[in-house]
PDB file as gemmi writes it, atoms N, CA and C in Angstrom:
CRYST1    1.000    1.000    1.000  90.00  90.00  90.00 P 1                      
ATOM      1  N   UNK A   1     121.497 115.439 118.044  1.00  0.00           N  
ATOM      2  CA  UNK A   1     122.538 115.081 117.102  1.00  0.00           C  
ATOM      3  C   UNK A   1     121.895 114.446 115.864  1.00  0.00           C  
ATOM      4  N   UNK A   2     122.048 114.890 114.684  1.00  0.00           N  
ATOM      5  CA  UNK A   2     121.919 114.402 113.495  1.00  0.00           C  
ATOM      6  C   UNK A   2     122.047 112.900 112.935  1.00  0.00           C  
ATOM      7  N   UNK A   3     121.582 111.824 112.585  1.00  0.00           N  
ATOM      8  CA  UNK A   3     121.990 111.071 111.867  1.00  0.00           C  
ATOM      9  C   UNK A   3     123.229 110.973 111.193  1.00  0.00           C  
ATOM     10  N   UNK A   4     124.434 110.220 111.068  1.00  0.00           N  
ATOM     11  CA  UNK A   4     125.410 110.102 110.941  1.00  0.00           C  
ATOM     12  C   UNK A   4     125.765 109.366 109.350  1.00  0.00           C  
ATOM     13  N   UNK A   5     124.702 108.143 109.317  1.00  0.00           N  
ATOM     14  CA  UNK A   5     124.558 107.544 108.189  1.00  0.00           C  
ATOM     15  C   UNK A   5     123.701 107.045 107.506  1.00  0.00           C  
ATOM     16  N   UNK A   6     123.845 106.430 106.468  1.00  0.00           N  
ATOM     17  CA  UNK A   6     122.200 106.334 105.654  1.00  0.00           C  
ATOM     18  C   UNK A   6     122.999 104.868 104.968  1.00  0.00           C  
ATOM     19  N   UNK A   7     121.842 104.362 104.577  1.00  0.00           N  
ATOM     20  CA  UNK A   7     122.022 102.962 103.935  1.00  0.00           C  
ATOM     21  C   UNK A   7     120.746 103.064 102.241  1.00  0.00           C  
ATOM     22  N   UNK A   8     121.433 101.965 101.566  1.00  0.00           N  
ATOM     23  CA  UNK A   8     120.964 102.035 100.387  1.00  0.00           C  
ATOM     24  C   UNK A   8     120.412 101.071 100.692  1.00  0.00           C  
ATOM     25  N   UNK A   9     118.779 100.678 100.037  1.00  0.00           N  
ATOM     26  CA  UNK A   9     117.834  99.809  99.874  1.00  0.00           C  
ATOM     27  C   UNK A   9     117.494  99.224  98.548  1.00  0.00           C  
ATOM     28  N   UNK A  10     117.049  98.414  98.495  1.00  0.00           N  
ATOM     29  CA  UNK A  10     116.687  97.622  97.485  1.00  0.00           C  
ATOM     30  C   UNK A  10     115.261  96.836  97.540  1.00  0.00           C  
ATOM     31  N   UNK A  11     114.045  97.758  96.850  1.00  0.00           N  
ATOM     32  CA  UNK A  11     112.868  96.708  96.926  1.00  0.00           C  
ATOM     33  C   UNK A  11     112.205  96.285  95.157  1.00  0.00           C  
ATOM     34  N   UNK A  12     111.456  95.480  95.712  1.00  0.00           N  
ATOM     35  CA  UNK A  12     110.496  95.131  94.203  1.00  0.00           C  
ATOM     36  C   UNK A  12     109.363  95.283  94.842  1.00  0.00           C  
ATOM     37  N   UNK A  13     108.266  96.313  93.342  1.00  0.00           N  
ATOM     38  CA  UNK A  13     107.497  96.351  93.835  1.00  0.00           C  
ATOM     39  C   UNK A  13     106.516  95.340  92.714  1.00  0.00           C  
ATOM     40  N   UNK A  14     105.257  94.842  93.195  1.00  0.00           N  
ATOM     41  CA  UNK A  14     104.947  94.079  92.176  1.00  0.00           C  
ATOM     42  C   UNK A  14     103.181  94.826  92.479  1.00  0.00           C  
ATOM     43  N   UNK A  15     102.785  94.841  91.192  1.00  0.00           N  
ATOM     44  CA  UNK A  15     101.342  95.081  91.107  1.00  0.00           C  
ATOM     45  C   UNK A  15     100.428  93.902  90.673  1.00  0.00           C  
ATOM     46  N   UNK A  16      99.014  94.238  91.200  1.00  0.00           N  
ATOM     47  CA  UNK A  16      98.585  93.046  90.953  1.00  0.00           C  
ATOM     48  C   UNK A  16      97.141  93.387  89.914  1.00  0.00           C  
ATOM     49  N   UNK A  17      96.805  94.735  90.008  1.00  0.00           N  
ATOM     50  CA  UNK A  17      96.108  94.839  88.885  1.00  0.00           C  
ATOM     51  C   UNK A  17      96.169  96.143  87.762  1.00  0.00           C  
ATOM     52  N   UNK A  18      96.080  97.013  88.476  1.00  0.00           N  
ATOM     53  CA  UNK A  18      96.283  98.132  87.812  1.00  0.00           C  
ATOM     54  C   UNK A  18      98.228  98.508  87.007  1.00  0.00           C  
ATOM     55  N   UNK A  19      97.685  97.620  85.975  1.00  0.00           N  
ATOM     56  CA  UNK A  19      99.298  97.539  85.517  1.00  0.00           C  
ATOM     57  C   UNK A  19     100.090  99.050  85.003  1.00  0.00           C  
ATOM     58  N   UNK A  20      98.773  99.715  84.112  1.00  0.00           N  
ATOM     59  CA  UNK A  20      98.772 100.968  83.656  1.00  0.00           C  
ATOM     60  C   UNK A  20      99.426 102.196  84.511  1.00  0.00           C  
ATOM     61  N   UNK A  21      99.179 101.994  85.617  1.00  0.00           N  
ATOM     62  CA  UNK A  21      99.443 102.721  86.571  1.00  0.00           C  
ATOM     63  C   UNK A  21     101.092 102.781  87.061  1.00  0.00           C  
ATOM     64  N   UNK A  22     101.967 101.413  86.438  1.00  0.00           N  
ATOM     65  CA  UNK A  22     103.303 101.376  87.085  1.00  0.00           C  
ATOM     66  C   UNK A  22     104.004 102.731  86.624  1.00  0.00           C  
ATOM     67  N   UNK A  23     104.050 102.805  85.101  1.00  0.00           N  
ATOM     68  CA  UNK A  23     104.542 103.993  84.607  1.00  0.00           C  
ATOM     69  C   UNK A  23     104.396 105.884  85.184  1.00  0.00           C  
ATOM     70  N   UNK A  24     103.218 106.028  85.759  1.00  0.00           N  
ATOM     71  CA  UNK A  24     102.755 107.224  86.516  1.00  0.00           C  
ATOM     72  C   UNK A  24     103.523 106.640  88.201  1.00  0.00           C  
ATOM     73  N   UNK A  25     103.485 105.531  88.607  1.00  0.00           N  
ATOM     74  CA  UNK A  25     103.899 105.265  89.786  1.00  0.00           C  
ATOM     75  C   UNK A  25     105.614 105.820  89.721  1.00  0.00           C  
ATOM     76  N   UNK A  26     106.131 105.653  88.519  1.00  0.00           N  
ATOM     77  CA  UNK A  26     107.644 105.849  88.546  1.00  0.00           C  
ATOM     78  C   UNK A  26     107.490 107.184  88.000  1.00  0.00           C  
ATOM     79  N   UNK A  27     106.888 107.431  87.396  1.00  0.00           N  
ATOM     80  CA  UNK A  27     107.146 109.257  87.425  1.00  0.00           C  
ATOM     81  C   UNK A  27     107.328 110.110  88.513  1.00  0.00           C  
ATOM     82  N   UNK A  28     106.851 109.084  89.725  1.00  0.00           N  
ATOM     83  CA  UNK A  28     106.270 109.845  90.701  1.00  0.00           C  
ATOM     84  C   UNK A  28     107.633 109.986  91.999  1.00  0.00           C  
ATOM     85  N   UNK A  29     108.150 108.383  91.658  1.00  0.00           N  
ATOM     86  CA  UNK A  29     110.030 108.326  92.486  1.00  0.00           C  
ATOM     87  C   UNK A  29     110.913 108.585  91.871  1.00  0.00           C  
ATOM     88  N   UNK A  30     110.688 108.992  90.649  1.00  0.00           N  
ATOM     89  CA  UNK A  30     111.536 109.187  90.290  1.00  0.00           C  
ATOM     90  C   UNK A  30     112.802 110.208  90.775  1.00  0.00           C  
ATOM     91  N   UNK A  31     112.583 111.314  90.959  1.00  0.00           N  
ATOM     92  CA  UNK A  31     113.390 112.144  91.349  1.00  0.00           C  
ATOM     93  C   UNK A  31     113.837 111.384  92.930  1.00  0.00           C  
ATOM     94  N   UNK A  32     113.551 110.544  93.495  1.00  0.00           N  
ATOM     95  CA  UNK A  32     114.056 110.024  94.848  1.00  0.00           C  
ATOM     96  C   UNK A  32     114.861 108.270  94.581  1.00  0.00           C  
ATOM     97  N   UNK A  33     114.563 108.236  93.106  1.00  0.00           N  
ATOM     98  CA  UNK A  33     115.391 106.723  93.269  1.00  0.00           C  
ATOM     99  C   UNK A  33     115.139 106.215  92.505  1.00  0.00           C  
ATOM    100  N   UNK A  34     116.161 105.166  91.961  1.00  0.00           N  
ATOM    101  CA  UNK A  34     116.467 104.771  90.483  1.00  0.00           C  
ATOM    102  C   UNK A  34     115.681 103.399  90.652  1.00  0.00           C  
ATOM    103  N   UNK A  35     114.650 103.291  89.104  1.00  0.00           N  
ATOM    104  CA  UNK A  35     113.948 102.492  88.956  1.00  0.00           C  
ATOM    105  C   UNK A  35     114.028 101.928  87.805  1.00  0.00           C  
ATOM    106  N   UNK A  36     113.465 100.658  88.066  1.00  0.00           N  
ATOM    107  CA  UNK A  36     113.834  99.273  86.675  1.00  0.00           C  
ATOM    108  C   UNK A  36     112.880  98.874  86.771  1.00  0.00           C  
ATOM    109  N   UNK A  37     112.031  98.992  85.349  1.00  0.00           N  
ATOM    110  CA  UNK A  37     110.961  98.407  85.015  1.00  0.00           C  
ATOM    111  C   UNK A  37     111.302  96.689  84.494  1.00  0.00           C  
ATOM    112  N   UNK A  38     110.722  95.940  85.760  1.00  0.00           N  
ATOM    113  CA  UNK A  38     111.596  94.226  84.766  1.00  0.00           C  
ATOM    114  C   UNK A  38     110.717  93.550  84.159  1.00  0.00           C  
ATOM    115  N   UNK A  39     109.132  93.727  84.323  1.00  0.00           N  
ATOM    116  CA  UNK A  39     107.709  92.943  83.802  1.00  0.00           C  
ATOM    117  C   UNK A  39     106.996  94.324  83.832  1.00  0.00           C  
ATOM    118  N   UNK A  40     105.898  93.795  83.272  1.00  0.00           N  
ATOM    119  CA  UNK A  40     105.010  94.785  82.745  1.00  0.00           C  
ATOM    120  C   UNK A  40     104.245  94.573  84.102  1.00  0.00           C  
ATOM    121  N   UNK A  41     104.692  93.888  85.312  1.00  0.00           N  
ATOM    122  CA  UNK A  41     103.833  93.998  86.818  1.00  0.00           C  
ATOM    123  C   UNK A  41     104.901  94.142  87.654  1.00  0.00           C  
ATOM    124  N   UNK A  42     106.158  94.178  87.354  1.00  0.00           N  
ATOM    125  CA  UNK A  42     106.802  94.260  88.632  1.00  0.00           C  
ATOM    126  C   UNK A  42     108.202  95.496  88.348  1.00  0.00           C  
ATOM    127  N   UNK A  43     108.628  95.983  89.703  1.00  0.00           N  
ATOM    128  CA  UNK A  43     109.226  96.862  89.529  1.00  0.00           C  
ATOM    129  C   UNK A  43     111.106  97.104  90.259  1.00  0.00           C  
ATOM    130  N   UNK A  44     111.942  97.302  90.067  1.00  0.00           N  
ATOM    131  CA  UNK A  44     112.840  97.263  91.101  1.00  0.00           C  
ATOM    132  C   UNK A  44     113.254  98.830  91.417  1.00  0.00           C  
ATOM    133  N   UNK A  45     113.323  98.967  92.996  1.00  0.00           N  
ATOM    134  CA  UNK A  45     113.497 100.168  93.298  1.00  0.00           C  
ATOM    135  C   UNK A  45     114.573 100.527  94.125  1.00  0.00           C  
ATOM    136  N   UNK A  46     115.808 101.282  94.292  1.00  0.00           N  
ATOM    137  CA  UNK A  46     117.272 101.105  94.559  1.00  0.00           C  
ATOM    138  C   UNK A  46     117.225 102.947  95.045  1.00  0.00           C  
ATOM    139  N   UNK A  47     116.861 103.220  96.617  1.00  0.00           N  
ATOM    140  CA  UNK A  47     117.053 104.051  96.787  1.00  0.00           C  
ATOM    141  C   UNK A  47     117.774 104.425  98.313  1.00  0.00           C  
ATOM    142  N   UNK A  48     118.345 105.235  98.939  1.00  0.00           N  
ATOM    143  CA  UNK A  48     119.015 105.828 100.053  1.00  0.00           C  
ATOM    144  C   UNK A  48     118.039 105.839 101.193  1.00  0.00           C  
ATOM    145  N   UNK A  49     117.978 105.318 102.092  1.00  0.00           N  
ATOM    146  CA  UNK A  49     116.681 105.828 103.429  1.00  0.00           C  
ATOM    147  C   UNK A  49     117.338 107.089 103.642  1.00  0.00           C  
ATOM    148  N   UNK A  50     117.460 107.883 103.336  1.00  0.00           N  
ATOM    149  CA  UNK A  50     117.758 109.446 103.417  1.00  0.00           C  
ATOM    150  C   UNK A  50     116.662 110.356 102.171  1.00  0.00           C  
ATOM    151  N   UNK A  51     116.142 109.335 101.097  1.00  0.00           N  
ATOM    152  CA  UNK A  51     115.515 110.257  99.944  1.00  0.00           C  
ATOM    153  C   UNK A  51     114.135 109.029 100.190  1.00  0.00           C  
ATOM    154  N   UNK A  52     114.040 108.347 100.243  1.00  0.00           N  
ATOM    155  CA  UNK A  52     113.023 107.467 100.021  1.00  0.00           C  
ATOM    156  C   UNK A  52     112.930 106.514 101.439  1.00  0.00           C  
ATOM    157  N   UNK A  53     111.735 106.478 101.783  1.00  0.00           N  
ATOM    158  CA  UNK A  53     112.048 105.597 103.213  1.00  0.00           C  
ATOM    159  C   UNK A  53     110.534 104.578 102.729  1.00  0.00           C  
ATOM    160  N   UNK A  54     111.026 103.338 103.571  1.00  0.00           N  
ATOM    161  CA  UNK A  54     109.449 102.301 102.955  1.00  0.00           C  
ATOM    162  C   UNK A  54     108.133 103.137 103.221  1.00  0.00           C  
ATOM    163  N   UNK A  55     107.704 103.605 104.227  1.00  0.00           N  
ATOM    164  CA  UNK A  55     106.392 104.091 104.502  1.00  0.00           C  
ATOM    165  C   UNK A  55     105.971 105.242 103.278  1.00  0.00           C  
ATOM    166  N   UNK A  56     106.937 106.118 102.577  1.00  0.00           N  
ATOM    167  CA  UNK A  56     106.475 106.922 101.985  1.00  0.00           C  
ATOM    168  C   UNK A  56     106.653 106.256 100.557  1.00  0.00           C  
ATOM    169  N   UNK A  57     107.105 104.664 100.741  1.00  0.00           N  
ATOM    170  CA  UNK A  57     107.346 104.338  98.877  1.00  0.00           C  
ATOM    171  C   UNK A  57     105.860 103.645  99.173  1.00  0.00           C  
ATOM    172  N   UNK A  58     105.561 103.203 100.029  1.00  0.00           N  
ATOM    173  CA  UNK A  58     104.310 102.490 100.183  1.00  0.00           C  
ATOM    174  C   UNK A  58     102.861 103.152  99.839  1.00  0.00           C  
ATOM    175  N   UNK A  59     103.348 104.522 100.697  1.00  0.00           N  
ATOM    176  CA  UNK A  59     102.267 106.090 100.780  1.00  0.00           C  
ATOM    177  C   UNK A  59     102.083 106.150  99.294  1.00  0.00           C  
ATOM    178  N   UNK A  60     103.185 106.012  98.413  1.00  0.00           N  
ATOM    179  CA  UNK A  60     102.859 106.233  97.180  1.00  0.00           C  
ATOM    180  C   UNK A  60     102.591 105.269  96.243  1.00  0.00           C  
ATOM    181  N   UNK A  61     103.086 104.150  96.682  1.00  0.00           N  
ATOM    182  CA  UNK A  61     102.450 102.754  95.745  1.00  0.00           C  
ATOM    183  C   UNK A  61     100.574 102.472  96.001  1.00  0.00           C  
ATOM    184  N   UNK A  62     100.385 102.922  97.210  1.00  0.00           N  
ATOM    185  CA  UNK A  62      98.964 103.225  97.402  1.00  0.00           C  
ATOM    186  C   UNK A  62      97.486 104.235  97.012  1.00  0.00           C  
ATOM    187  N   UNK A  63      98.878 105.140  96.307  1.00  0.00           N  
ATOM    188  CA  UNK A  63      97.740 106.486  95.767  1.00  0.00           C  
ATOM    189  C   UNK A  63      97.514 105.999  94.239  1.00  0.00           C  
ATOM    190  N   UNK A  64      99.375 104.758  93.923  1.00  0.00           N  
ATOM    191  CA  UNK A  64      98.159 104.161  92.575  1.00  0.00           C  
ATOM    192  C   UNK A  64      98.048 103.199  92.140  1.00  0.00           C  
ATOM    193  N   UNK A  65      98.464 102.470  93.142  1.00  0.00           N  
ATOM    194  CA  UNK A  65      97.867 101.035  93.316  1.00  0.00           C  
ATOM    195  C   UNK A  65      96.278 100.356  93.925  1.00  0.00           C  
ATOM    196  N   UNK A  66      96.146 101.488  95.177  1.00  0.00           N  
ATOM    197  CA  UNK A  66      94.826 100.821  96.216  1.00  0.00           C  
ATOM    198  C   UNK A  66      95.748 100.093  97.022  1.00  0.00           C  
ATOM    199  N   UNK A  67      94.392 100.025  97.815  1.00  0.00           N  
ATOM    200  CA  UNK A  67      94.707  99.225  99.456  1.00  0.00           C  
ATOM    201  C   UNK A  67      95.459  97.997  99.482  1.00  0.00           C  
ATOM    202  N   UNK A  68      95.044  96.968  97.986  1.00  0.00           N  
ATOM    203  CA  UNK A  68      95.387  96.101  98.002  1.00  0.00           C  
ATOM    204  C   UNK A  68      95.921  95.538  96.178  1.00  0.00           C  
ATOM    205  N   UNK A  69      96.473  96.398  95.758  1.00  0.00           N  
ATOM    206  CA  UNK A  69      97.071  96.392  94.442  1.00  0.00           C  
ATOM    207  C   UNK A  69      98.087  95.752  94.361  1.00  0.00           C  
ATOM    208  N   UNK A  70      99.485  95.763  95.631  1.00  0.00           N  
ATOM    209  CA  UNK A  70     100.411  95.648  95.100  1.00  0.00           C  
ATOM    210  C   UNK A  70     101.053  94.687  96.563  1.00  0.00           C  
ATOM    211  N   UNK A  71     102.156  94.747  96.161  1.00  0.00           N  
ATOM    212  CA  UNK A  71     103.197  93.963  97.558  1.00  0.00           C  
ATOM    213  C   UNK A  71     104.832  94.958  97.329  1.00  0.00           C  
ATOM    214  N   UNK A  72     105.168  95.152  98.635  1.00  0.00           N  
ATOM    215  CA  UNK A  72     106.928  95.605  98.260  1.00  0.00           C  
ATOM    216  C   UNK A  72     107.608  94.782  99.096  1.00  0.00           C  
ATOM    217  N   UNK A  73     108.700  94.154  98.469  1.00  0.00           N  
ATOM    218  CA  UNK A  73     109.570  93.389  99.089  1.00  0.00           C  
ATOM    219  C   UNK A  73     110.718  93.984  99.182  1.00  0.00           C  
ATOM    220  N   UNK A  74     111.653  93.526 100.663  1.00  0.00           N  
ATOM    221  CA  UNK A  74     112.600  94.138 100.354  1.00  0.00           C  
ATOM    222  C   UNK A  74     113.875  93.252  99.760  1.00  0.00           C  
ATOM    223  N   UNK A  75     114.482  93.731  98.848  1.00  0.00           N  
ATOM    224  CA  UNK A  75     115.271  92.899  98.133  1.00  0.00           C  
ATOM    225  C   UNK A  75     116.854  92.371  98.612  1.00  0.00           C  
ATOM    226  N   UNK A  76     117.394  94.036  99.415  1.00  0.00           N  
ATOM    227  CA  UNK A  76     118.853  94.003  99.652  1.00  0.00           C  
ATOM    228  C   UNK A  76     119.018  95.409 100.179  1.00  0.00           C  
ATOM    229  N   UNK A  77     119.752  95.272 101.327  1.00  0.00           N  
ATOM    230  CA  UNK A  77     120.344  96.266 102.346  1.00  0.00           C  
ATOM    231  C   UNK A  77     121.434  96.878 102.277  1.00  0.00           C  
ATOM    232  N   UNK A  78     122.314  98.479 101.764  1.00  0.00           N  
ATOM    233  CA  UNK A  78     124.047  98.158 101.659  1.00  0.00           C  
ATOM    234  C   UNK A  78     124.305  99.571 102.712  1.00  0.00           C  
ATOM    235  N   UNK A  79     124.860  99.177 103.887  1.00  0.00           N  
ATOM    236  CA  UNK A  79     125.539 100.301 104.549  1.00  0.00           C  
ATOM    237  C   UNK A  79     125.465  99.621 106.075  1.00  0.00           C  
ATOM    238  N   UNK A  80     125.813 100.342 106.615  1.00  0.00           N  
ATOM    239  CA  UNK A  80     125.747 101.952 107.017  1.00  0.00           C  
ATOM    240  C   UNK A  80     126.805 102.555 106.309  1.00  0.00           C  
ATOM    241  N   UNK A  81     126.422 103.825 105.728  1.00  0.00           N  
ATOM    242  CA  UNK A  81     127.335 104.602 105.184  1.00  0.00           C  
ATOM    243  C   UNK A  81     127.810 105.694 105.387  1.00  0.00           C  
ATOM    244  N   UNK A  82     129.072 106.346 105.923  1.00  0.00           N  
ATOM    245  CA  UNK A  82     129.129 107.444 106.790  1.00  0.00           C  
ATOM    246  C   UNK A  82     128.108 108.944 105.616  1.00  0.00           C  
ATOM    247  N   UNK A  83     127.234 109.411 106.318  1.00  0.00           N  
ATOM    248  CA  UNK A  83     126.963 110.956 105.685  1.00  0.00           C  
ATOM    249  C   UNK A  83     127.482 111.983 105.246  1.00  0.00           C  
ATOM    250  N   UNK A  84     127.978 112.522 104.404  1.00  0.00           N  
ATOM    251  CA  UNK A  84     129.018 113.374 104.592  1.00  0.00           C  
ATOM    252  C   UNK A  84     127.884 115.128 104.445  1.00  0.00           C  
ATOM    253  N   UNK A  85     127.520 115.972 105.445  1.00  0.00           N  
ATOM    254  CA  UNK A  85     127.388 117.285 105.357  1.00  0.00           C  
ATOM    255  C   UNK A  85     127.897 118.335 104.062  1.00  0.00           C  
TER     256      UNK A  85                                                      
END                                                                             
C-alpha cells in the first residue's frame, strides 16, 4: 500500500565557508522546493517529504558544501496531509 500522506518541512541551511557556492546550491533544489536566501550564509528551505527528503537535501548540501561546510536545521513540521493521486 502506498503512502497516504506527506508533510511539509521547513529547514535552514547555514554555510560555514564556501559562501559562493549557496547560489549553485539553490539552483540545484530548486525545482524540488522553495528557497529564501536570508544572509549571504544562511538559507531557508520549505519543501514536501514527497519532493525533497533530509538525506537527499543533505546529499546535496554536501556536493557543495564538503563534509563539514554547513549545518541543516530543522525549522518547522506541517501535516500529515492527505495525498491526493
Amino acid at each position: 500500500m502506498a503512502k497516504s500522506e506527506i508533510f511539509v518541512i521547513a529547514y535552514r541551511l547555514e554555510a560555514y565557508n564556501n559562501y559562493d557556492a549557496l547560489d549553485g546550491f539553490m539552483e540545484a533544489i530548486c525545482d524540488y522546493a522553495i528557497v529564501s536566501k536570508e544572509t549571504d550564509y544562511a538559507l531557508t528551505v520549505v519543501a514536501s517529504s514527497e519532493a525533497l527528503s533530509t538525506s537527499r537535501l543533505a546529499n546535496t548540501a554536501y556536493k557543495y558544501f564538503g563534509k563539514e561546510g554547513y549545518t541543516i536545521s530543522t525549522l518547522g513540521l506541517l501535516g500529515p496531509f492527505k495525498k491526493f493521486n
